[in-house]
C-alpha positions, 0 to 999 in steps of 0.5 A, spaced: 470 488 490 472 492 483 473 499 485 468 503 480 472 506 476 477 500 474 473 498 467 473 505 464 480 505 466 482 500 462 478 501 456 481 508 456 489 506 458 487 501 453 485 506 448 491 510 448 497 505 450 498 499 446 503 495 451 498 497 457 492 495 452 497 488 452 499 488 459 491 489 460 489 483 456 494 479 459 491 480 466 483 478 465 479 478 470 484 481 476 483 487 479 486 492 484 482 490 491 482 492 499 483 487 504 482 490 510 481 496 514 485 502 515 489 501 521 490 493 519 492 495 513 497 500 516 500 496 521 501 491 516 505 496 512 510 497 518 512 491 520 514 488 513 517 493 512 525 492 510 524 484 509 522 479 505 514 477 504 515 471 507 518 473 514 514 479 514 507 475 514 510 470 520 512 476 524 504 478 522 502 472 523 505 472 531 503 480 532 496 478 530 496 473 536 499 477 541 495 482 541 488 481 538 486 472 540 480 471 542 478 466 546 477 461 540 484 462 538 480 467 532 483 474 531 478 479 530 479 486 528 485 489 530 483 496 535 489 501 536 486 500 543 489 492 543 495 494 541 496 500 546 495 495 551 501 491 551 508 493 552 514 493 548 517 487 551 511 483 549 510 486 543 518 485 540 516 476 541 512 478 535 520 479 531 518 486 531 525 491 532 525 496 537 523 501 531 517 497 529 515 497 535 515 504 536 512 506 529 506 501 530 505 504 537 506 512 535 501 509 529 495 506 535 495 511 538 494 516 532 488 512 530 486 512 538 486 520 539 482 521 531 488 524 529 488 520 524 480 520 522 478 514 517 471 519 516 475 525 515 480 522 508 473 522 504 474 530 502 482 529 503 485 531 496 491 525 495 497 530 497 492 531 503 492 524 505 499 524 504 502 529 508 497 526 514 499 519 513 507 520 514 505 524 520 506 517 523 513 515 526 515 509 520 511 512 514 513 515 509 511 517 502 512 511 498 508 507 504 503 512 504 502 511 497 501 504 498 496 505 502 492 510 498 492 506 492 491 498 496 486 501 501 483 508 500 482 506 492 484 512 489 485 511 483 491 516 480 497 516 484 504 515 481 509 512 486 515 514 483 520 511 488 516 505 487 523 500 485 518 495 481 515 501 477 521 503 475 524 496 473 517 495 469 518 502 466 524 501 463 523 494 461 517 497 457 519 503 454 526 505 454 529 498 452 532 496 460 534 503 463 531 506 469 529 513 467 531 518 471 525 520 478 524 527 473 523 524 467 519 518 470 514 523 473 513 526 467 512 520 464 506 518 467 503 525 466 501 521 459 497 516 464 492 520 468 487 521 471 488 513 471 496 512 474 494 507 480 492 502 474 497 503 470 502 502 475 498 496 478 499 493 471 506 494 470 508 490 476 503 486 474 508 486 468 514 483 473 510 479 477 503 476 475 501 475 482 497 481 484 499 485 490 494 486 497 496 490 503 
């Protein structure tokens, strides 16, 4: 689904920003979009972590069947529960490191005790959101913001340690070279309250394929 305020996003970035309105028009009828729940979402954060996208949906696809097969071989809903339930030493024959496996438990069991409220992040402002996110053991500011623009949709964050928004910058307005994190962070002032989008659109830029968490 569309998030509800994608298409006045566009038409106002559009409207001030004439590369924008052109990496726009080069990506009709694609739109940043939620895959999964939250918890799902997060532990997929962490264990690609660090490697390529390939490696990281094997290591995915195995986790997945460690600890959520039903007797069908499907996999329904991952549940902090299911991942509590197994030891380290099963878990690490998904490919997880000894981190990772940490991380993923320290993120279950957030979610289990309700320190981590899915219920509660609606009144949460995105700093808010943030500081409870990196809480978790393996995340940081970037992949909390990955989460906040992937799955909770909120439509104005500005990831600047993000490498791909800082190659897609410089490629687009400063003739090749990165901006310094001072500069760039002013720069997307120019783009609020949009900046989720406009950065979904420059590393639509780099990479046409659209990115899901």
């Amino acid at each position: 689904m569309k998030p509800p305020y994608w298409d006045d996003a566009t038409r106002d970035l559009g409207r001030r920003d004439a590369v924008l309105r052109r990496l726009i028009r080069a990506s009709p009828e694609v739109h940043l979009k939620r895959r999964a729940d939250p918890f799902t979402t997060l532990a997929r954060a962490i264990v690609g972590q660090q490697i390529s996208v390939k490696a990281a949906d094997a290591v995915w696809q195995r986790f997945r069947a460690i600890v959520a097969p039903d007797a069908r071989g499907t996999y329904p809903r991952l549940s902090p529960e299911r991942v509590l339930a197994q030891d380290d030493a099963t878990l690490r024959t998904a490919g997880l490191s000894r981190g990772k496996v940490t991380y993923v438990r320290d993120l279950a069991a957030h979610f289990a005790s309700g320190r981590l409220d899915p219920r509660q992040w609606r009144r949460l402002g995105d700093e808010e959101l943030i500081a409870r996110l990196v809480e978790v053991k393996g995340i940081g500011r970037w992949t909390a913001e990955m989460f906040l623009i992937f799955h909770a949709l909120r439509a104005d964050v500005w990831p600047v340690d993000d490498l791909g928004l800082q190659r897609a910058v410089a490629l687009h307005y400063n003739r090749g070279e990165r901006l310094p994190l001072a500069e760039l962070r002013a720069m997307g002032e120019r783009w609020a309250p949009w900046r989720s989008v406009a950065t979904w659109y420059l590393w639509r830029s780099l990479d046409p394929v659209p990115v899901e968490y």
